[in-house]
N, C-alpha and C positions, 0 to 999 in steps of 0.2 A: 072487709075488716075495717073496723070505727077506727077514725083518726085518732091518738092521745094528741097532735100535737097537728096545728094546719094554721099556715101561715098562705095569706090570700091577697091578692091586689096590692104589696108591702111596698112603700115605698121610700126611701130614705136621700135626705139634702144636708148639703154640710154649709156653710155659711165658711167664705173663705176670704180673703184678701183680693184672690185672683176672680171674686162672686161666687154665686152660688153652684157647688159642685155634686152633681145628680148621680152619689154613688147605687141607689137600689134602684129598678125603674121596674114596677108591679110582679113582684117576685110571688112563686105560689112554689109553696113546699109544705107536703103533708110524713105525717110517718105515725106508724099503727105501735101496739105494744109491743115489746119484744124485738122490733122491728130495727135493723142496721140501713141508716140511708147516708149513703158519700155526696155531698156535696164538693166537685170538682171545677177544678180549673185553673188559671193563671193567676201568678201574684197580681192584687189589682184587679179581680174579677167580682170582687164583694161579698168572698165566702164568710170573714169573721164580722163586717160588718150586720149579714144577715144574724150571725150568731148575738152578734150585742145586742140586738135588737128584740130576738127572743128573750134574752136576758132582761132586757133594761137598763142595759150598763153603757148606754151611747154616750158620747160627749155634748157637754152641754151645747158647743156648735152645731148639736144636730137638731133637725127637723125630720114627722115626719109627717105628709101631707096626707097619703091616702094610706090605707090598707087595715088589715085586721090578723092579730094573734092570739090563736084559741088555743090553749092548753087545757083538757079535763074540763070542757064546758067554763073556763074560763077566759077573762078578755083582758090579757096582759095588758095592753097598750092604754086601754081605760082604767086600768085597777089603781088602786091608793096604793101609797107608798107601804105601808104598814100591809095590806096586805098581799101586795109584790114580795117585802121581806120575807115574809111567812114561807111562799111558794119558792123563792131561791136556797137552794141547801138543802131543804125538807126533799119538795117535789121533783123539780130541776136542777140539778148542777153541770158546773164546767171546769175544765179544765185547759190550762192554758198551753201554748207553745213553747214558753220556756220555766220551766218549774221553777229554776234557782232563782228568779225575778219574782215570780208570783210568791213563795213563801217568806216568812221573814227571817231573814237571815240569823238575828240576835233570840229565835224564840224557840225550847228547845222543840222539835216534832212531836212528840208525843202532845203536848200544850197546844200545839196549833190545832189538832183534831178535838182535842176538849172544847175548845172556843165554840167550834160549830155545836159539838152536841151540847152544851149548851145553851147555844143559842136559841136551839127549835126545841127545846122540852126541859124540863126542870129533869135535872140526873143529880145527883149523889156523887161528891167527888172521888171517893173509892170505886164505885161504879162506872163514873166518866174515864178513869186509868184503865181500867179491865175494856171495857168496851172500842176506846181508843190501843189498846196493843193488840184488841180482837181486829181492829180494821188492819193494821199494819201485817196481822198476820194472813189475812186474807188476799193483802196484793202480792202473796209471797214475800216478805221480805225479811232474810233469815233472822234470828234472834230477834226476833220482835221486843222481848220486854226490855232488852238491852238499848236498841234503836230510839225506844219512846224515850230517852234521854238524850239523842245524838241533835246536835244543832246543822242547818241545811249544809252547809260546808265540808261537812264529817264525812258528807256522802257522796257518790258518785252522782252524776247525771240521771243514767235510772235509776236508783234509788230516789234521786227528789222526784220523779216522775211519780213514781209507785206511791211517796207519799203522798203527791198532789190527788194521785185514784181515789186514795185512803179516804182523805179530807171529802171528796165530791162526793163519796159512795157510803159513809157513816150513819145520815142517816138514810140512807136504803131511797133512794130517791127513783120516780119514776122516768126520768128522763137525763142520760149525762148527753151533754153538749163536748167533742174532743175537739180541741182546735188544733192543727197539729200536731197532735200530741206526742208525735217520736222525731219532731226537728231538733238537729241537732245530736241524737243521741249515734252511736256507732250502730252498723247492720245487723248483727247478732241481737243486742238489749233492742232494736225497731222491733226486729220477732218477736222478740220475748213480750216486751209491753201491749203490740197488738195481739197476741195468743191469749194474752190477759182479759185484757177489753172484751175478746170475743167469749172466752170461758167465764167471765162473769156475767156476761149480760145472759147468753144460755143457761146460767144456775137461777138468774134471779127474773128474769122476763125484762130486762132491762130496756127500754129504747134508746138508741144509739146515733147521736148527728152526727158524722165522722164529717168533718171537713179537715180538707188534702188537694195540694196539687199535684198528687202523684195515682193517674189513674190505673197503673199495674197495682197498689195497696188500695183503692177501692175496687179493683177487682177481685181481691182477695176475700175481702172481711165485707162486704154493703149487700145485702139483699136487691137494694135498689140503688139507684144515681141521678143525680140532680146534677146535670153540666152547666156553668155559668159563665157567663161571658160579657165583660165590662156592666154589671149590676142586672142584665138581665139571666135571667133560665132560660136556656136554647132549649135544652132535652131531659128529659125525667123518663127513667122505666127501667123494669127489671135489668139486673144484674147482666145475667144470659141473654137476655133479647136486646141489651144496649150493644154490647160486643159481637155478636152474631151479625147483625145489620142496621151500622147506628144510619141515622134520616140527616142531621144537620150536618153542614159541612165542616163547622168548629169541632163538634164529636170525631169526625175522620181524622181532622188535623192530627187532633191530641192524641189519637193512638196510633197515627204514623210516627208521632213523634216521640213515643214513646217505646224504651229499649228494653229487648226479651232475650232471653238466655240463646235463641237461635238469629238475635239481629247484629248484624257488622254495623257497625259507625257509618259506613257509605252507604246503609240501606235508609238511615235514619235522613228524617224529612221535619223540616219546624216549618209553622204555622206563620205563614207569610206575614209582614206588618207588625201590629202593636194593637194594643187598648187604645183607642180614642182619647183624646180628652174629654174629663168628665165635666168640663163646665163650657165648654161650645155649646152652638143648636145642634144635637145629636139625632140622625136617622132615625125610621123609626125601627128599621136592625141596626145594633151598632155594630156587628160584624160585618154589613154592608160592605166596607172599604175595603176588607184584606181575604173578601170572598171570592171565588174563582169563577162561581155558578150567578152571579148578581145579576136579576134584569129590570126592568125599568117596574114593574110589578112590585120589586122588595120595597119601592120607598113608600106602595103606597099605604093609606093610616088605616087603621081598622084591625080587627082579633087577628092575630096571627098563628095560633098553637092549631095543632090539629092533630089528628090523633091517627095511628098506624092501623089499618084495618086487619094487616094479618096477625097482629101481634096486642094484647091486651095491656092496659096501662103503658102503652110507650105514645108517648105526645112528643112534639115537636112544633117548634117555629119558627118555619121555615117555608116561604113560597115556593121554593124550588127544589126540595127536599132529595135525597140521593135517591 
């Protein structure tokens, strides 16, 4: 299946006080159409950073030295601004971790979804209302024409979620980016929004970045999974064949670490250590130091990914793999 979306050798530097801090370190993540891929891991492991970078939306403290992002035969990273604008909202959208920040507080929702659609195509303002209370009614969200007058405040948590969907998904874009997208909201409305996310992208062939560091909801909703660990990718591969028998020993951690309806608190095990600091001379695994399996092999420099022979698309890298 052809990539919509491959991101290769990426590499990201932030320019700091304490110097320069080497949050991406040659990151490679692809994802096909239709396609649901979790990008996992620990606060600090560089999932949204990846994400702004797709975007375009870095701070200007950032640099980035190497790498390349293809969208649809295109070259985010070299494109002009004018036409970046074009491809964000139209093609790509995202959406953020906390809705009530991202939207504007004083502007009523229905107005916010107008903005976009007319940003990307000339509409008809009776047109741009109809079309805008067609989005809202699309994220479920009851009384739709009543809501496209309610300002972000009027409304619960998920409901500024569901508008945030709205806004991303208006104009029918080929790729949403979720950051994650149900922090913060209660456990019942987390179902509900990702039941969403998944029954829209199944109506509309949507591709789906989910980044999360909760790998029980990327087990749930990701076809596939990108594990990250301090700006590198330890592991990428199906769903089923990650969980069945993940290779890296960061991938074990996290799902030791993580609690299942049959695990007691005493069975529950955390990932030894911390993230490095990102602006030291860094190994060339940065999970090196808090690995249980390390031998004098992991430091040394050269390709490290390799790929599972029983198992098709599951890569790893890892010298010493489980």
């Amino acid at each position: 299946m052809s990539a919509l979306l491959e991101v290769s050798d990426l590499s990201v530097e932030f320019r700091s006080r304490a110097g320069t801090v080497h949050v991406l370190d040659h990151v490679a993540l692809s994802i096909a159409r239709g396609e649901t891929l979790a990008v996992v891991g620990e606060s600090g492991s560089g999932k949204s950073v990846a994400a702004f970078s797709i975007m375009g939306i870095l701070d200007d403290a950032a640099r980035i030295p190497n790498g390349q992002v293809q969208f649809g035969g295109m070259d985010l990273l070299n494109a002009n601004r004018r036409d970046l604008d074009e491809v964000r909202g139209r093609e790509m959208a995202m959406i953020f971790q906390s809705p009530r920040t991202a939207l504007n507080p004083i502007r009523k929702v229905g107005h916010q979804i107008e903005d976009v659609l007319r940003r990307h195509g000339p509409v008809a303002r009776g047109d741009a209302k109809r079309r805008a209370i067609e989005a809202l009614e699309q994220v479920r969200i009851p009384d739709p024409a009543r809501r496209y007058d309610a300002y972000p405040f009027e409304l619960s948590g998920g409901l500024c979620q569901r508008v945030m969907i709205a806004i991303a998904l208006c104009c029918k874009p080929r790729l949403l980016i979720a950051d994650e997208p149900i922090t913060g909201l209660d456990v019942t409305t987390q179902a509900t929004i990702m039941d969403l996310l998944a029954e829209l992208g199944r109506e509309t062939g949507l591709a789906t970045l989910l980044i999360t560091h909760d790998l029980a909801l990327a087990s749930q909703y990701a076809d596939r999974i990108a594990v990250m660990h301090a700006g590198q990718v330890v592991e990428t591969a199906p769903t089923a064949s990650l969980f069945a028998a993940p290779r890296h020993p960061y991938t074990a951690g996290l799902m030791a670490a993580t609690p299942t309806s049959t695990t007691s608190l005493d069975a529950l095990e955390s990932v030894p250590g911390r993230i490095p600091p990102l602006n030291a001379d860094l190994p060339v695994c940065r999970f090196a130091e808090r690995c249980p399996r390390r031998v004098a092999e992991c430091d040394d420099p050269g390709p490290r990914f390799d790929a599972d022979v029983q198992a098709p698309d599951h890569y790893f890298a890892c010298r010493r793999p489980l």
